[in-house]
C-alpha positions as CSV (number, residue, x, y, z in Angstrom):
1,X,221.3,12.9,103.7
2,X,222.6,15.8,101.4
3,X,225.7,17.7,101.8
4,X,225.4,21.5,102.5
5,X,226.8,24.6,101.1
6,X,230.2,24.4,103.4
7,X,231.0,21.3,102.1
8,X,230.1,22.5,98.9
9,X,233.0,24.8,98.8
10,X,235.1,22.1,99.4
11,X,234.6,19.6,96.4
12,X,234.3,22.6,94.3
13,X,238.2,23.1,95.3
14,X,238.4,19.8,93.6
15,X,238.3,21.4,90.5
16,X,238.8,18.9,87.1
17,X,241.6,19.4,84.6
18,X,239.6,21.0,81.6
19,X,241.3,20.8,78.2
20,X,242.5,24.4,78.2
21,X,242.7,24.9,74.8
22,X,239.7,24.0,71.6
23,X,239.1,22.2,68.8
24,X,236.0,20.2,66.4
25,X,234.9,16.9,66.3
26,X,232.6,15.5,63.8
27,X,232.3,12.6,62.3
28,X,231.7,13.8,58.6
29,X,231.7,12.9,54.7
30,X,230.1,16.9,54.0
31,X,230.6,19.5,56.7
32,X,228.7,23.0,56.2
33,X,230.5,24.9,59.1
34,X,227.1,26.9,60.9
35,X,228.4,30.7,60.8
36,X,230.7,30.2,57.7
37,X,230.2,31.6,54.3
38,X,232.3,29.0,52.8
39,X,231.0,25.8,50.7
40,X,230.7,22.5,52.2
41,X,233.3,20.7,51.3
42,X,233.5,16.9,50.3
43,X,235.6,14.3,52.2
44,X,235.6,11.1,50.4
45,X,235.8,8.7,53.5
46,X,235.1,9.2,57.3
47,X,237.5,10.5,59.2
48,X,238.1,13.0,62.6
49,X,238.3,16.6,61.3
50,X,240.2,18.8,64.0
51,X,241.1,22.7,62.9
52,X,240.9,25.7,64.6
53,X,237.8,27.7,63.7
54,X,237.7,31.5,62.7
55,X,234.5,31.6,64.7
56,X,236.2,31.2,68.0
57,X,237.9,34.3,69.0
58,X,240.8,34.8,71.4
59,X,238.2,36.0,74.2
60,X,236.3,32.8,73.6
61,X,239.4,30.2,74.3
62,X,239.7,31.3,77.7
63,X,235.9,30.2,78.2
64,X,236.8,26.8,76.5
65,X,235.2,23.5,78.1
66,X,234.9,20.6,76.1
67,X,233.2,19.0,73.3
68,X,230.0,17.0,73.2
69,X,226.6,16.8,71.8
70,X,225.0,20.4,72.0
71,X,221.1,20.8,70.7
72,X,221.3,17.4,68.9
73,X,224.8,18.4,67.4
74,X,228.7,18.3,67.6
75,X,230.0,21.5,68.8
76,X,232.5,23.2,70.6
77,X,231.3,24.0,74.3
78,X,232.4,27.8,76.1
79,X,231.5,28.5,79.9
80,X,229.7,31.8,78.8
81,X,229.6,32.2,75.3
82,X,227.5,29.0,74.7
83,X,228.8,26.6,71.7
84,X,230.3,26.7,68.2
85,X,228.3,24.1,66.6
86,X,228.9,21.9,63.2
87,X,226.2,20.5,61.1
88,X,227.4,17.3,59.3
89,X,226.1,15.0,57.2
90,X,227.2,11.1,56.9
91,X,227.0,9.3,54.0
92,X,225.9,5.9,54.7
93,X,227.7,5.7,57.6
94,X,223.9,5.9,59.6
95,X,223.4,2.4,60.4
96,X,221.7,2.5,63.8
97,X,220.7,4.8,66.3
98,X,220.6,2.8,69.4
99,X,222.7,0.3,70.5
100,X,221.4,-1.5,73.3
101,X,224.7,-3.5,75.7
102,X,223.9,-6.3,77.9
103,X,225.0,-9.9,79.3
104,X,224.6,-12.2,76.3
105,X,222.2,-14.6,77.6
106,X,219.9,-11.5,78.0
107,X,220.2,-10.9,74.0
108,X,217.0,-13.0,73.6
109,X,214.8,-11.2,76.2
110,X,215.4,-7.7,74.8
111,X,215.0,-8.6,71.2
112,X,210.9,-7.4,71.7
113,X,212.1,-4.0,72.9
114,X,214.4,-4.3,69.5
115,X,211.6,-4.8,67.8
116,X,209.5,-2.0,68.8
117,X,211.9,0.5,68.7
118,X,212.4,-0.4,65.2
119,X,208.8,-0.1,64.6
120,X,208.6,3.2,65.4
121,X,211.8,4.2,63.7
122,X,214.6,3.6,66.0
123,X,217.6,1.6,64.2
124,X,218.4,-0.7,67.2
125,X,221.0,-3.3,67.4
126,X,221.4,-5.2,70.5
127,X,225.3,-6.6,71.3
128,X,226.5,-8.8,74.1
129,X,229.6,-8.1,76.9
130,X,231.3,-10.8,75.5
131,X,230.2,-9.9,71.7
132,X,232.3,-6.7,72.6
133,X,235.0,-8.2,74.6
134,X,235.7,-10.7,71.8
135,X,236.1,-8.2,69.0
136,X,232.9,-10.2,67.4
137,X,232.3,-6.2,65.3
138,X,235.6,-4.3,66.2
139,X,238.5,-4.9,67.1
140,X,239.4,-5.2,71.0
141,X,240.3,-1.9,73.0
142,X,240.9,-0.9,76.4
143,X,242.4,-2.0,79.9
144,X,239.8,-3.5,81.6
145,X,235.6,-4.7,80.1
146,X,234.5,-0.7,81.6
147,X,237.3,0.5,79.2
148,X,236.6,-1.7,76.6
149,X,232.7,-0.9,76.8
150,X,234.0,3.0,75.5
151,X,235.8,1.8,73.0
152,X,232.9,-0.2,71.9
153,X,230.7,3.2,71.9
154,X,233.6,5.4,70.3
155,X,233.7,2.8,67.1
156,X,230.3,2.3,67.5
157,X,230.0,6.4,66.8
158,X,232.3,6.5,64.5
159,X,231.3,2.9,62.1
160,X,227.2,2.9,62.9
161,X,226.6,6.9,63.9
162,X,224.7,5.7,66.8
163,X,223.5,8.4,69.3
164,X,222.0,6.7,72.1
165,X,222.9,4.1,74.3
166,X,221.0,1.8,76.7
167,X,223.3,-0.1,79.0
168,X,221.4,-3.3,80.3
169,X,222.7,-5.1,83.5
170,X,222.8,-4.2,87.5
171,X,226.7,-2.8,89.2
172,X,227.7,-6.3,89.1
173,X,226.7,-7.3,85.8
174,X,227.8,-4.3,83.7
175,X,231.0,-2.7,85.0
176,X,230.6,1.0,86.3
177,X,233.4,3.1,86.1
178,X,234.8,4.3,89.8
179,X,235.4,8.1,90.0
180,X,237.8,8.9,92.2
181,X,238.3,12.0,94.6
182,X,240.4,12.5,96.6
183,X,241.2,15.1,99.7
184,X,242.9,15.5,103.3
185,X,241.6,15.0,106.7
186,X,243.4,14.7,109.7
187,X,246.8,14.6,107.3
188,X,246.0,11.5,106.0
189,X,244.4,11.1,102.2
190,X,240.8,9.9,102.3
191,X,239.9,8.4,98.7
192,X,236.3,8.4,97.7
193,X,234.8,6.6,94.7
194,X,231.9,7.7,92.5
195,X,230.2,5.2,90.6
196,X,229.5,6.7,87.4
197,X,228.0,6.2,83.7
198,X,229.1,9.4,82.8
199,X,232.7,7.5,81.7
200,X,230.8,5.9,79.0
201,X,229.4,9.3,77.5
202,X,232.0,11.3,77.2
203,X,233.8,9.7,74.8
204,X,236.3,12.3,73.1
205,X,237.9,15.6,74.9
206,X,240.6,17.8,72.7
207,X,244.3,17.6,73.1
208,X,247.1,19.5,71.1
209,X,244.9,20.2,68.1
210,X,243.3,16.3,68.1
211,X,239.8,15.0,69.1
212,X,241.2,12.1,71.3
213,X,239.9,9.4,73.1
214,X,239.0,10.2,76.7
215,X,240.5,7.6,78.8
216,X,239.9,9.6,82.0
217,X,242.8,8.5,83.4
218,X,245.3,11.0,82.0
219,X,248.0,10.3,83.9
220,X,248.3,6.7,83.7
221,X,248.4,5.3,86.5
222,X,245.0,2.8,86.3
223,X,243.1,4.8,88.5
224,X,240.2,7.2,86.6
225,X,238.5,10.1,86.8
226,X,241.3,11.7,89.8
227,X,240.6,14.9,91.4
228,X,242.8,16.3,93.8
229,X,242.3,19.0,96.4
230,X,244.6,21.7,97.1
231,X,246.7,20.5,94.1
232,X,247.5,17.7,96.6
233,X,247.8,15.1,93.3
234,X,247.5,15.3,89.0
235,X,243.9,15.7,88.2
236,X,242.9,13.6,85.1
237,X,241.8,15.8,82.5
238,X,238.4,14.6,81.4
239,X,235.3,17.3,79.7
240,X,232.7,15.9,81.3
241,X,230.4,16.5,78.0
242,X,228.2,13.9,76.8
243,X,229.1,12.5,73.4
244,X,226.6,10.4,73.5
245,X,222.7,9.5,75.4
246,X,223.4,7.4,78.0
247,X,220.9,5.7,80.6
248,X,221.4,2.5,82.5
249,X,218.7,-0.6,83.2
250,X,220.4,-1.8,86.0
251,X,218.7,-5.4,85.6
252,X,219.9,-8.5,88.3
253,X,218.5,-11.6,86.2
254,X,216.9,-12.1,83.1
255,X,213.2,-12.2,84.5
256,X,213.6,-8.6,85.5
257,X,214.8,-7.6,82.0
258,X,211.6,-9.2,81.0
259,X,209.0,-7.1,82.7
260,X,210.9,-3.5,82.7
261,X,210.8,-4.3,78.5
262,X,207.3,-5.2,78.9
263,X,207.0,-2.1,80.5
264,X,208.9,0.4,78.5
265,X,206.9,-1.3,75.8
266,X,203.7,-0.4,77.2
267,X,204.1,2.9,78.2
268,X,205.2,4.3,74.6
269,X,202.3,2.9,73.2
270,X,200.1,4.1,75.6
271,X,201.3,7.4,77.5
272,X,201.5,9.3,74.7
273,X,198.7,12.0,74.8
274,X,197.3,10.8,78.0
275,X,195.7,13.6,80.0
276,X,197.5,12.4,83.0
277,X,200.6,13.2,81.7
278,X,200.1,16.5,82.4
279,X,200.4,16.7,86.3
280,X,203.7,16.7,88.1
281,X,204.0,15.7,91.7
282,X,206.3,17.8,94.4
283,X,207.6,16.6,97.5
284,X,209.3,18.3,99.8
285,X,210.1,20.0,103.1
286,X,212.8,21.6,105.0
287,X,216.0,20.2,103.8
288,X,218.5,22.1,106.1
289,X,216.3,23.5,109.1
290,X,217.5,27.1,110.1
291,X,219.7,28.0,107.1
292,X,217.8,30.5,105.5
293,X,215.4,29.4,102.7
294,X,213.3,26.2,102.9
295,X,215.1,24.3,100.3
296,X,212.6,21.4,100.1
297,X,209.9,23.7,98.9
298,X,212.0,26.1,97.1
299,X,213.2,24.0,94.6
300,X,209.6,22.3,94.3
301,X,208.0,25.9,93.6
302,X,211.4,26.9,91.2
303,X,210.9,23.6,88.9
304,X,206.9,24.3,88.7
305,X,208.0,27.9,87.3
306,X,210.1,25.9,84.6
307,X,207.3,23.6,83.8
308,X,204.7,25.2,81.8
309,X,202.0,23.7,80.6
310,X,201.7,21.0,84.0
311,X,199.2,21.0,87.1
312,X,200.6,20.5,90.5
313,X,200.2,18.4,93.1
314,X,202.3,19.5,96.1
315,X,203.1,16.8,98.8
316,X,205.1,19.3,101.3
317,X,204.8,19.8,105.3
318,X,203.3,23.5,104.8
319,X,200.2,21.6,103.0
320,X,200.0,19.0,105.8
321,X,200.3,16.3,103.6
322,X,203.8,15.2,103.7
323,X,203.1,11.9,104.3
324,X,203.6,7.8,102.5
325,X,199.7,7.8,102.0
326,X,199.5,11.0,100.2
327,X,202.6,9.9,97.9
328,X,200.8,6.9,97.1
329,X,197.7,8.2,96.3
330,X,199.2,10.7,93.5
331,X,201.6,8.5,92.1
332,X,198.2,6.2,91.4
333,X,196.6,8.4,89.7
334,X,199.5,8.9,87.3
335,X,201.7,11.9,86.6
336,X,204.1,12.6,83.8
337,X,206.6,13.8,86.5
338,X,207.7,13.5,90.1
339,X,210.3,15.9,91.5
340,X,211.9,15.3,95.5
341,X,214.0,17.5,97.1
342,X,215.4,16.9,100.6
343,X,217.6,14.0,101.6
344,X,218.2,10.4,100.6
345,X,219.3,7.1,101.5
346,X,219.9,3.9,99.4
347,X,216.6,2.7,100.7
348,X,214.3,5.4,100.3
349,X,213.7,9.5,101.6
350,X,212.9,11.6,104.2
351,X,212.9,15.3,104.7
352,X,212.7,17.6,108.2
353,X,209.7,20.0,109.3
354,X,210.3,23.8,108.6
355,X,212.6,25.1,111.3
356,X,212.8,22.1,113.1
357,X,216.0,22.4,115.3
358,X,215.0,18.8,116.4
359,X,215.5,17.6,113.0
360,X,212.7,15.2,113.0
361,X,212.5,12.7,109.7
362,X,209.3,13.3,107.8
363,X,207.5,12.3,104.8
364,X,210.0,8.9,104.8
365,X,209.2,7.0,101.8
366,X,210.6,3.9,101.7
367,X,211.5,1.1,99.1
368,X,208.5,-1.9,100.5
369,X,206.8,0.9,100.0
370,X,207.0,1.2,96.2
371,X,205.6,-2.5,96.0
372,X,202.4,-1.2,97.0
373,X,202.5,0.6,93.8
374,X,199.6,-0.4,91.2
375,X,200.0,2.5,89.0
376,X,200.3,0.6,86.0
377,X,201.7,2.9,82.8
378,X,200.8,5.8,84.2
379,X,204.3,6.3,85.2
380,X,206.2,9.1,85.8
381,X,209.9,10.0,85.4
382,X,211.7,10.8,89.0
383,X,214.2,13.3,89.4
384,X,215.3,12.9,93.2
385,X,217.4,15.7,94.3
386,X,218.7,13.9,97.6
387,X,221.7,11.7,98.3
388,X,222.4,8.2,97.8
389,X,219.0,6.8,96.1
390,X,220.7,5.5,92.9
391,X,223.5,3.8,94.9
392,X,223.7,0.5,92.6
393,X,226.1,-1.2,94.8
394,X,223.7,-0.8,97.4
395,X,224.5,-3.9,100.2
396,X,224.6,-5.1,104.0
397,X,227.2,-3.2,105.0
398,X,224.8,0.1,104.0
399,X,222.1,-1.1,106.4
400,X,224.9,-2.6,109.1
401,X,226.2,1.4,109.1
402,X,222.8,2.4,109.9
403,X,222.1,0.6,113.0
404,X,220.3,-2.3,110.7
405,X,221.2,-5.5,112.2
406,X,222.1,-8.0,109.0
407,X,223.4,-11.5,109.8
408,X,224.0,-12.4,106.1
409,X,225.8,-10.6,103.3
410,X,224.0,-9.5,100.2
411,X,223.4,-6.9,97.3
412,X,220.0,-5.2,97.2
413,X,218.2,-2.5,94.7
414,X,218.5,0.5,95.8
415,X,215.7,3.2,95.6
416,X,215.9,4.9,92.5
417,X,216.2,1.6,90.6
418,X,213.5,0.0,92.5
419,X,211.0,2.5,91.4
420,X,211.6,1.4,87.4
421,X,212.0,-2.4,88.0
422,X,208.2,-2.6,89.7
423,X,206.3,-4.8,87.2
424,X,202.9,-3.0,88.1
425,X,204.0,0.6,88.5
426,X,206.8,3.0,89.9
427,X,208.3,4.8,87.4
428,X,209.4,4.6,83.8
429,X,213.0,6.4,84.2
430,X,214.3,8.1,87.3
431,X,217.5,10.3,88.0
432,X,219.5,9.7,91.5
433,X,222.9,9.9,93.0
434,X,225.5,6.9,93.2
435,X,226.9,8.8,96.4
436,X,226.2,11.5,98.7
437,X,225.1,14.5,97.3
438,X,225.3,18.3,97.9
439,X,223.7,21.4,97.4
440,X,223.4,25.1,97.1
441,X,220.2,26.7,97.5
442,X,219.4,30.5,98.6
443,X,216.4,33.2,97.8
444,X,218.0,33.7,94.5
445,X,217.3,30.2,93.1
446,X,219.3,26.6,93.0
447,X,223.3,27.6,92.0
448,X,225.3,24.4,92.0
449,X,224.7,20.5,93.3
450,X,221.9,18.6,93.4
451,X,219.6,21.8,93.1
452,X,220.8,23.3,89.8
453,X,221.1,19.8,87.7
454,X,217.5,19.3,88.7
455,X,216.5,22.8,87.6
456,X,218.6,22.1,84.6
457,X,216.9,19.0,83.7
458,X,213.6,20.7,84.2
459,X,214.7,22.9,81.8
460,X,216.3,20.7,79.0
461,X,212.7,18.9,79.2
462,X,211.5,22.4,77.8
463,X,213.5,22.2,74.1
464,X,212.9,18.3,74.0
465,X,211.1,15.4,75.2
466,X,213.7,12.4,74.5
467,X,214.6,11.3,78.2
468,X,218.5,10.9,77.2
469,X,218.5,14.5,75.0
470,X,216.9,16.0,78.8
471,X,219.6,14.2,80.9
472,X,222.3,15.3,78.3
473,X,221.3,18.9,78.5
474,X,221.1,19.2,82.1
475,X,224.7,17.9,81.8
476,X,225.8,20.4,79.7
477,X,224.0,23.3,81.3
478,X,225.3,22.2,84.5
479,X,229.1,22.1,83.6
480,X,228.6,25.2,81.6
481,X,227.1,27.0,84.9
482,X,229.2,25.0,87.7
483,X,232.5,24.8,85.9
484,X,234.9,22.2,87.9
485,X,232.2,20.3,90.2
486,X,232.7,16.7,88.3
487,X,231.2,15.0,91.2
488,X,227.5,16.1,90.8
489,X,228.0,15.4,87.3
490,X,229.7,12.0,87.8
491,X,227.5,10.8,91.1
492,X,224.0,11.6,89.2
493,X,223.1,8.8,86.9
494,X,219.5,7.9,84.5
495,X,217.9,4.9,84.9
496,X,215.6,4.4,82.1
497,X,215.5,4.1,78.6
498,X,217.4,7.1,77.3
């Protein structure tokens, strides 16, 4: 399922605490200050600068949002006047550019995909939980192991100048961080939690002229990432920009870590240049019968405008061909990209006919499905604009709600992960929602949920080609464009290799 516009206007009301005033942050021996005629000036160890800049102007504070990673650099981030950005150089402070966090006894199984990355340039290092909850390379930080993992990153920035950040291990075997919002029905508070990665990129928001640490849990009272509706609590003041690349593997058991390296391996040696490559599949239909535009194949159409350069291969119920069959056929034949727009489930998709007042599910695609798959490493990267496919703590209790009889308790993968952990095909990467998802679509184009962060990825793919650089930017784009809606930003997660 995806949420409407109504509803949309009510999480918006959630609106997050941005820091309200601005600031730098850049880790830095030699700063040359982009816009400034004055010299770069020498710092003889590493340390936070944090100074107001001439270059921001009165006009431009009240358009302040946060700071993060902005075209590859540190900068200050406005709603509408786009960023103040800071080269900086380090001065052997550059030890490694990925670090890759998993269950130690998984340390051996990922020292191939070490391997290769370093063989094509990549500084990688690969560090266990309890290498980090131990203090084995810095000393011990945080609350709880999600809290500790960001403190890992932040010295991890700061010591190594890393930039990208694989985290290797399912919900259960590498802590998410639960976002939680939080509104009134019926007079009584309903609390919802948002599984989220996004906690372990944005590492640093400004505070009182200081680039802190972003605990996300302002307030401190233990419980992170808090938005209130109708001022009906404190909102945690977080910035929601990415500091870091961030994607997840979401592995259950070492054998599974095995084959998606194998496979990550394989498809950088080989997809590079492939004709293949080239072609984009589109699937959808009528996500909201009777509301006006036919989102499904709206945003389909929107994101082939963005991506120049591709063929299409539309899989929609005005072709006829909205069908399992049809989606198996083209994801066979390989494509560099796959976009969905309609709903979701932990367990697969589905979508209604055009004007369909009966609201009939069509094209359903479901996860037994994707074991059909034999698409080998011609293998696309997903970007399902729909509800619920990424939920990682996906178990019984999902199908139970659905009218799914289930005698027994257990975990299952959901969807979008299912997709990347298929030994013989699937995907290589995909992008889904922990949670339920919303959107707001019209004749004008996509203009916040779901909609826009996929038009914004689409996008971000057009300045660069590194998965994590194209999730990052669609982040940033998004919060620059739908300023206050943390939960698309928190719900929507990568699974890949960033």
């Amino acid at each position: 399922m995806k949420w409407s516009v109504a509803l949309m206007a009510v999480l918006i009301a959630f609106s997050s605490s941005f820091a309200g005033t601005y600031g730098i942050h850049h880790p830095t021996d030699a700063v040359q200050e982009s816009g400034s005629a004055d010299e770069s000036t020498y710092i003889p160890e590493m340390r936070w600068l944090s100074e107001e800049h001439p270059l921001i102007s009165a006009e431009q504070v009240e358009h302040y949002a946060g700071v993060g990673i902005s075209e590859g650099k540190r900068a200050v981030i406005m709603y509408e006047n786009g960023s103040v950005s800071y080269d900086y150089f380090s001065s052997g402070n550059d030890a490694y550019d990925l670090i890759i966090i998993a269950p130690d006894d998984w340390k051996d199984s990922l020292a191939p995909l070490q391997q290769h990355k370093e063989s094509h340039g990549i500084q990688t290092m690969v560090v266990g939980l309890n290498e980090i909850y131990g203090g084995t390379y810095f000393s011990v930080q945080g609350r709880d192991d999600a809290e500790k993992i960001k403190y890992f990153i932040k010295n991890a920035i700061e010591e190594w100048g890393i930039e990208y950040v694989m985290l290797v291990g399912s919900y259960y075997r590498l802590p998410m961080r639960n976002a939680v919002h939080i509104w009134e029905d019926r007079h009584r508070l309903v609390t919802f939690a948002i599984p989220t990665d996004l906690y372990y990129a944005d590492i640093y928001r400004y505070e009182g002229g200081t680039i802190v640490f972003s605990t996300w849990d302002t307030n401190g009272n233990g419980v992170y990432g808090e938005v209130y509706e109708d001022g009906l609590g404190e909102n945690d003041i977080i910035d929601v920009y990415p500091d870091v690349y961030v994607g997840r593997l979401a592995c259950e058991n070492e054998r599974i870590v095995r084959n998606t390296v194998e496979k990550i391996i394989k498809y950088e040696n080989k997809a590079y240049g492939e004709e293949w490559f080239k072609r984009m599949i589109l699937v959808g239909g009528d996500t909201f019968p009777g509301w006006g535009v036919v989102e499904g194949e709206f945003m389909n159409n929107f994101v082939a405008d963005i991506m120049k350069g591709f063929s299409f291969y539309r899989i929609q119920y005005s072709q006829g061909n909205l069908n399992a069959v049809e989606i198996e056929k083209a994801l066979e034949k390989g494509a560099g990209f796959l976009y969905y727009s309609g709903h979701g489930f932990p367990y697969g998709w589905a979508t209604y006919a055009i004007d369909d007042e009966n609201e009939t599910w069509v094209g359903r695609y479901f996860t037994p499905y994707i074991a059909a798959l034999f698409n080998g490493y011609r293998l696309p990267v997903i970007f399902l604009d729909a509800c619920l496919t990424a939920k990682l703590d996906f178990n019984s209790s999902d199908l139970r709600e659905d009218g799914v009889p289930m005698p027994i308790n257990a975990t299952f993968p959901c969807f979008a992960w299912s997709f990347v952990r298929h030994p013989y095909g699937g995907a290589i990467a995909t992008v889904g929602a922990t949670r339920v998802a919303f959107t707001g679509v019209d004749e004008e184009g996509p203009h916040w949920g779901a909609g826009l962060l996929a038009a914004s990825f689409f996008e971000a793919y057009q300045e660069t080609d590194i998965l994590g650089e194209v999730f990052a930017g669609a982040q940033e784009a998004y919060a620059n464009n739908a300023p206050g809606d943390t939960f698309t930003l928190q719900e929507f997660i990568l699974l890949g290799d960033p």
